[in-house]
N, C-alpha and C positions, 0 to 999 in steps of 0.2 A: 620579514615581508618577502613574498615569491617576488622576483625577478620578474620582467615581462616577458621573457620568454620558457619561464614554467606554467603549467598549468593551475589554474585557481582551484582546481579537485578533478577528482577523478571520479567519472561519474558510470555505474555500472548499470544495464537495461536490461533483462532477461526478458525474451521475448518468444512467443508458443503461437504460430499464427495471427501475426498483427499485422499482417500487411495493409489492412484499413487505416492503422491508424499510427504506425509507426514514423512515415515519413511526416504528420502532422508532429509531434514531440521531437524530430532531428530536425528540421524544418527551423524549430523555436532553439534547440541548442546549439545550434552550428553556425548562427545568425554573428555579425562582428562583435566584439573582436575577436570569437572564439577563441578564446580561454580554457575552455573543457577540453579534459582527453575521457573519451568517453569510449565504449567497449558496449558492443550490443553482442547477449549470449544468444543466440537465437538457437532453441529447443526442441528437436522433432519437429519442425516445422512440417506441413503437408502443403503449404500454400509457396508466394512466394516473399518472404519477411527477410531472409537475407536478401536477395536482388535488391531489392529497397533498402536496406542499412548500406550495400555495398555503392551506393550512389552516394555517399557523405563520408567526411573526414572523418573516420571512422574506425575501430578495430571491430573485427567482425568474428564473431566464434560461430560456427555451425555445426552446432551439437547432434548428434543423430536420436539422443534420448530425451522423450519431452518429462521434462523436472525442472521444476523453478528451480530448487534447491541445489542441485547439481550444476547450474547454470550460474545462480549467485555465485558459488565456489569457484567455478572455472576462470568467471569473469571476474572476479578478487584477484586468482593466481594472476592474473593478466596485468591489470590496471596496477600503475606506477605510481599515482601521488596522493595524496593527503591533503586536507581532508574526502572521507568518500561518500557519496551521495547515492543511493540506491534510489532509483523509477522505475514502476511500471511503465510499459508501455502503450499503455491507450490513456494515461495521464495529460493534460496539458499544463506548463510551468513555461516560464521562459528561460533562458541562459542567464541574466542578470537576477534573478530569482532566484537559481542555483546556486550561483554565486555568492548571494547575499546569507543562505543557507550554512555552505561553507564558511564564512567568516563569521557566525556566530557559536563553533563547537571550536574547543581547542582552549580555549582562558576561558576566567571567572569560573570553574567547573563545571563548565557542562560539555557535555560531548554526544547529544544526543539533539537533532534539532528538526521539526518538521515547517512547514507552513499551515496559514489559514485553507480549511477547508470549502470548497466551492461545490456545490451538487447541482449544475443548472438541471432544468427541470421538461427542458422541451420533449415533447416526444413522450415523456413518464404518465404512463395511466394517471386514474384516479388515486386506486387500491394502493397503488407502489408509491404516490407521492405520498399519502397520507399516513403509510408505514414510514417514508421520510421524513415527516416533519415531528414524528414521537422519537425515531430517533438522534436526530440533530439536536434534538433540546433536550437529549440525557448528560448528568453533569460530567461522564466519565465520555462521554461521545466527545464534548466539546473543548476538554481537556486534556484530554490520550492524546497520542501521537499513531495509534492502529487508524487504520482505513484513509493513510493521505495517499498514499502511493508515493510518497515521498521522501526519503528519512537522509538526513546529513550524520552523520559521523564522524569523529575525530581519532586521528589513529592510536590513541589510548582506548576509547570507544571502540572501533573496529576489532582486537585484540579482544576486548572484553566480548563480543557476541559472536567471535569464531570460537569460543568455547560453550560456547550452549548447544546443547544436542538437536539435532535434528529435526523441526516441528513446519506441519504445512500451514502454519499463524505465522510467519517469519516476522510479522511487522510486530504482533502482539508478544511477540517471544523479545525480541531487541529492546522495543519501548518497558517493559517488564523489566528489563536487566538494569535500567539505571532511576535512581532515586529521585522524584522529583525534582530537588534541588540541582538535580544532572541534567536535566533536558528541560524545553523547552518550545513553548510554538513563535514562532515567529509569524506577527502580524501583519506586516506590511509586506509578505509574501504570500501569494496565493497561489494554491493548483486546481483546477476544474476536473473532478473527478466522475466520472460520467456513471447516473446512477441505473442500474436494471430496470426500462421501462415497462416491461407486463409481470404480474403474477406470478405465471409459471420461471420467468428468468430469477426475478427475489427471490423465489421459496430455493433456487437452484444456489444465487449465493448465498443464503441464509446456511444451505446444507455444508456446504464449504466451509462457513464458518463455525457450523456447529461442532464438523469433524476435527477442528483444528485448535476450538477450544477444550476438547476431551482432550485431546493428544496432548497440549500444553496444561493441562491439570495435571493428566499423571505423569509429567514430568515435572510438577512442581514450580511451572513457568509462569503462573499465572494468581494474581492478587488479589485478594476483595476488591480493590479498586477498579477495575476491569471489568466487574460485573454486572447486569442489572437485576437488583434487585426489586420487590414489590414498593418501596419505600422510595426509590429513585421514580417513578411514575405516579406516585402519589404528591411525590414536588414537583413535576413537571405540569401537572394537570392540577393543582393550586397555586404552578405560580401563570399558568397557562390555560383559564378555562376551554378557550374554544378547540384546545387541542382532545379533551375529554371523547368526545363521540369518536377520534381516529386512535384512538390506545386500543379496543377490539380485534382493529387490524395489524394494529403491531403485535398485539400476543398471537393473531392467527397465522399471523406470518411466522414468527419465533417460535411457534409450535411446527407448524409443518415441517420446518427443519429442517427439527432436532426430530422428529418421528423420519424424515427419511435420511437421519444421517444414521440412525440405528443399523441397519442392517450394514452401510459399511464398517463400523466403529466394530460389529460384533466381529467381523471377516477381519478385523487389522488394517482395512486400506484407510490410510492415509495418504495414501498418493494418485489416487485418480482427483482429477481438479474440476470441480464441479465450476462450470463455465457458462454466465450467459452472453449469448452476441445480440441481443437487444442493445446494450450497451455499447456497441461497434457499429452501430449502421451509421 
């Protein structure tokens, strides 16, 4: 058991222009007893997202090149304790949520641990909420640990996904790397993960995600489990009629993409982040 004067984890933030929304997530981890040692990477920022980390107990990295990737790593080399907890930062969770995170990776074998998923809804169009609600009730949505913004890890855990290569899916590359029986969600944790209210902002992280599950295919990162297939919407919309009339917009959305992730997938970038700030206002 830590000591009261170690930290309960170490929690790492990579952060690319969040000044909207960063101080709301230090705000909730820095709150008593602070517990967390926590490390915000801040990434090519153009705005001001350090100024704002640097008003809380805090380590503060201010990277000049915007890369998540680069910035998880930096902020790894940083961060001193176990278990580690990786956030987004326009995520909301509490410190005691964190915490609770941390203390379920390390025994029983798991070492891979997220919380319940929250998508409040205000502000989300029609089109965007109704592409949400086909996907929240896919069985691999509801069960993966990809798209919390949240992931706890144990330093057996940590070890095991500094050796996966390089992929801009980093959640779906980690949750991949351990066996079901290794990870787990925790229920009586949640994060409010703020969804893309217009069209054009989904089809933009749609594109994101499409680029970053090619990249984790041909690296081999990525499982039938992970996928949806035509037969995963045939149970959602039998065990869900009134979802039927909004599966349209979910294919219309999952097609736009993947059609505008083509042109960058042909060029190799994997690393421009396709970014909506509908989700930041």
């Amino acid at each position: 058991m830590n000591r009261p004067t170690e930290p309960a984890a170490s929690v790492v933030v990579p952060a690319h222009d969040e000044e909207r929304t960063l101080g709301r997530l230090l705000d909730a981890l820095c709150a008593p007893p602070g517990r967390l040692e926590i490390v915000v990477a801040c990434n090519g920022c153009t705005d001001a997202t350090a100024e704002v980390a640097r008003r809380y107990p805090v380590t503060v990295l201010d990277l000049p090149e915007p890369s998540k990737l680069k910035a998880l790593r930096a902020a790894d080399r940083a961060a001193t304790a176990f278990p580690r907890v990786y956030l987004d930062a326009d995520v909301e969770i509490t410190a005691a949520g964190v915490a609770r995170l941390a203390r379920a990776v390390g025994t029983d074998g798991i070492h891979l641990a997220g919380p319940r998923r929250v998508l409040p809804r205000t502000g989300v169009s029609r089109v965007a909420g109704w592409y949400y609600d086909v996907w929240e009730a896919l069985p691999h949505v509801r069960s993966g640990l990809f798209g919390r913004g949240v992931l706890a890890l144990s330093a057996q855990g940590v070890e095991r996904v500094r050796a996966l290569p390089s992929v801009l899916a980093d959640d779906l590359a980690f949750a991949e790397a351990f066996d079901p029986a290794e990870r787990v969600v925790v229920d009586d944790v949640t994060v409010q993960v703020h969804p893309a209210r217009t069209w054009a902002d989904l089809v933009r992280r749609r594109t994101r995600v499409a680029k970053g599950n090619v990249q984790a295919d041909r690296a081999g990162l990525r499982g039938g489990g992970a996928r949806t297939a035509p037969g995963d919407l045939w149970k959602v919309v039998r065990e869900r009629p009134a979802l039927a009339p909004k599966v349209p917009v979910f294919l219309a959305v999952t097609v736009a993409g993947r059609l505008r992730a083509r042109a960058a997938v042909r060029r190799g970038d994997f690393t421009t982040w396709e970014r909506d700030a509908s989700s930041r206002v």
